[in-house]
C-alpha positions, 0 to 999 in steps of 0.5 A: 500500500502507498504513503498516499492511500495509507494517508487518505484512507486514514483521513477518511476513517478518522472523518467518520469515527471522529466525534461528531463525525460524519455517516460515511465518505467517497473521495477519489484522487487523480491526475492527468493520467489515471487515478491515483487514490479511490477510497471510502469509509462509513455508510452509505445509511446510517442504521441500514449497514450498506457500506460507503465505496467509490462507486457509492451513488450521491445527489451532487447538488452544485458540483453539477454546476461546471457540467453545465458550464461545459456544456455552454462552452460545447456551444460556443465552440460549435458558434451556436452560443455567444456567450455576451449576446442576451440569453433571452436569445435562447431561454426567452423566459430570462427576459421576463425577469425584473429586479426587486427594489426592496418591498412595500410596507404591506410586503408587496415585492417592488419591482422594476425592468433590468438596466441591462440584458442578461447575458450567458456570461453573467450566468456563469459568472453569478453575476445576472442578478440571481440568488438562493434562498438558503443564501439570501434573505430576500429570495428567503422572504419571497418563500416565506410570505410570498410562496416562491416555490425552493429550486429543490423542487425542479419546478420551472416556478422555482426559476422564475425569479426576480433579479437582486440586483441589475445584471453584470453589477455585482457576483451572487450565488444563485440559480444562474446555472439553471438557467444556463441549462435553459440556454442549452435547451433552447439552443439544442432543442433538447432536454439537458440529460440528453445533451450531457449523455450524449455530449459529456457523459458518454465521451468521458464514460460517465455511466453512472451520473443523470438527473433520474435515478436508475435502478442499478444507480438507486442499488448504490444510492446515498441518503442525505442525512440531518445533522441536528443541532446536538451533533446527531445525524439522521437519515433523511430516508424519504428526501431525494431530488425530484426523479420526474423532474419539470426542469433539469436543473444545470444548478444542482441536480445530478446524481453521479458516484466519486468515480465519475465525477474524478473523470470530468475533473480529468478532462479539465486537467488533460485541457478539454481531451477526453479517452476517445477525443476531446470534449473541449479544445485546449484553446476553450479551456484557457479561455474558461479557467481565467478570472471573469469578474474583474474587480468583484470577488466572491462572497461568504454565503450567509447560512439563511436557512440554517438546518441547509447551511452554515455561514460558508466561505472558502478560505476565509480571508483569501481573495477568491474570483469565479471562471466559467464556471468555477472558483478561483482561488487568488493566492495559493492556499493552505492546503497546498493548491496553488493560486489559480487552481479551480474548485467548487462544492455541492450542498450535503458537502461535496468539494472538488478541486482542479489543479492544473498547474501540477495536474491533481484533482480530487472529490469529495463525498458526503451526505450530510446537511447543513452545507459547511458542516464542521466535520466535513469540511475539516475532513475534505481539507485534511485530505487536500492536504494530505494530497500535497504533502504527499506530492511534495514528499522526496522520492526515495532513491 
C-alpha cells in the first residue's frame, strides 16, 4: 500500500469515527493520467449497514454546476452560443425577469425592468442578478410570505425569479446555472440529460451520473442525512431530488458516484481531451479557467436557512474570483493548491478541486446537511492536504 492511500484512507476513517463525525465518505484522487487514490469509509445509511465505496451513488447538488458550464462552452465552440449576446436569445423566459427594489410596507415585492440584458456570461459568472434562498434573505422572504416555490423542487416556478440586483453589477450565488441549462435547451432543442449523455457523459464514460435515478444507480444510492443541532445525524430516508423532474436543473441536480465525477475533473486537467477525443479544445479551456469578474470577488454565503447551511466561505480571508464556471482561488492556499487552481462544492458537502498547474484533482463525498458542516469540511481539507504533502514528499532513491 502507498504513503498516499495509507494517508487518505486514514483521513477518511478518522472523518467518520471522529466525534461528531460524519455517516460515511467517497473521495477519489487523480491526475492527468489515471487515478491515483479511490477510497471510502462509513455508510452509505446510517442504521441500514450498506457500506460507503467509490462507486457509492450521491445527489451532487452544485458540483453539477461546471457540467453545465461545459456544456455552454460545447456551444460556443460549435458558434451556436455567444456567450455576451442576451440569453433571452435562447431561454426567452430570462427576459421576463425584473429586479426587486426592496418591498412595500404591506410586503408587496417592488419591482422594476433590468438596466441591462442578461447575458450567458453573467450566468456563469453569478453575476445576472440571481440568488438562493438558503443564501439570501430576500429570495428567503419571497418563500416565506410570498410562496416562491425552493429550486429543490425542479419546478420551472422555482426559476422564475426576480433579479437582486441589475445584471453584470455585482457576483451572487444563485440559480444562474439553471438557467444556463435553459440556454442549452433552447439552443439544442433538447432536454439537458440528453445533451450531457450524449455530449459529456458518454465521451468521458460517465455511466453512472443523470438527473433520474436508475435502478442499478438507486442499488448504490446515498441518503442525505440531518445533522441536528446536538451533533446527531439522521437519515433523511424519504428526501431525494425530484426523479420526474419539470426542469433539469444545470444548478444542482445530478446524481453521479466519486468515480465519475474524478473523470470530468480529468478532462479539465488533460485541457478539454477526453479517452476517445476531446470534449473541449485546449484553446476553450484557457479561455474558461481565467478570472471573469474583474474587480468583484466572491462572497461568504450567509447560512439563511440554517438546518441547509452554515455561514460558508472558502478560505476565509483569501481573495477568491469565479471562471466559467468555477472558483478561483487568488493566492495559493493552505492546503497546498496553488493560486489559480479551480474548485467548487455541492450542498450535503461535496468539494472538488482542479489543479492544473501540477495536474491533481480530487472529490469529495458526503451526505450530510447543513452545507459547511464542521466535520466535513475539516475532513475534505485534511485530505487536500494530505494530497500535497504527499506530492511534495522526496522520492526515495
Amino acid at each position: 500500500m502507498s504513503d498516499l492511500t495509507t494517508a487518505l484512507d486514514a483521513v477518511l476513517e478518522r472523518t467518520v469515527s471522529t466525534p461528531p463525525g460524519v455517516p460515511g465518505v467517497a473521495a477519489v484522487v487523480t491526475d492527468r493520467e489515471g487515478n491515483r487514490y479511490e477510497g471510502a469509509a462509513g455508510v452509505r445509511v446510517l442504521g441500514e449497514g450498506a457500506e460507503m465505496t467509490p462507486d457509492t451513488v450521491c445527489s451532487i447538488f452544485s458540483t453539477t454546476k461546471a457540467v453545465t458550464g461545459t456544456a455552454c462552452l460545447q456551444l460556443v465552440e460549435e458558434g451556436r452560443l455567444d456567450l455576451d449576446a442576451p440569453a433571452k436569445e435562447y431561454a426567452p423566459a430570462i427576459g421576463e425577469r425584473q429586479v426587486l427594489d426592496g418591498f412595500a410596507a404591506d410586503g408587496t415585492p417592488k419591482l422594476r425592468p433590468p438596466k441591462h440584458d442578461i447575458t450567458t456570461r453573467m450566468l456563469l459568472l453569478h453575476t445576472a442578478g440571481f440568488g438562493y434562498d438558503f443564501f439570501n434573505e430576500h429570495y428567503h422572504r419571497l418563500a416565506q410570505e410570498h410562496g416562491q416555490p425552493s429550486v429543490i423542487t425542479a419546478s420551472r416556478a422555482a426559476i422564475e425569479t426576480p433579479l437582486l440586483f441589475d445584471p453584470g453589477e455585482q457576483w451572487e450565488y444563485g440559480s444562474n446555472l439553471d438557467w444556463a441549462g435553459q440556454v442549452v435547451e433552447g439552443i439544442t432543442g433538447r432536454r439537458l440529460g440528453e445533451v450531457f449523455q450524449e455530449r459529456i457523459f458518454g465521451p468521458l464514460g460517465m455511466d453512472t451520473t443523470a438527473f433520474v435515478l436508475t435502478d442499478e444507480m438507486r442499488a448504490r444510492f446515498a441518503r442525505i442525512h440531518q445533522r441536528e443541532e446536538s451533533g446527531e445525524l439522521t437519515p433523511l430516508v424519504d428526501f431525494e431530488l425530484p426523479q420526474d423532474p419539470e426542469v433539469h436543473m444545470g444548478g444542482h441536480g445530478l446524481h453521479s458516484t466519486a468515480l465519475d465525477y474524478a473523470k470530468f475533473i480529468r478532462m479539465w486537467l488533460n485541457d478539454g481531451a477526453g479517452p476517445d477525443g476531446p470534449v473541449l479544445r485546449p484553446e476553450t479551456v484557457a479561455m474558461a479557467v481565467q478570472n471573469g469578474l474583474g474587480d468583484l470577488k466572491v462572497k461568504l454565503l450567509p447560512g439563511v436557512i440554517p438546518t441547509l447551511s452554515h455561514d460558508a466561505e472558502f478560505f476565509p480571508g483569501m481573495p477568491k474570483s469565479w471562471a466559467l464556471t468555477f472558483m478561483l482561488n487568488d493566492e495559493d492556499a493552505p492546503t497546498g493548491r496553488p493560486a489559480g487552481s479551480l474548485a467548487w462544492a455541492g450542498l450535503p458537502n461535496l468539494f472538488y478541486w482542479i489543479d492544473r498547474r501540477n495536474g491533481l484533482g480530487g472529490f469529495w463525498a458526503t451526505q450530510i446537511f447543513p452545507f459547511a458542516d464542521p466535520a466535513s469540511v475539516g475532513g475534505y481539507l485534511d485530505f487536500e492536504t494530505a494530497v500535497y504533502e504527499d506530492a511534495r514528499a522526496p522520492v526515495a532513491a
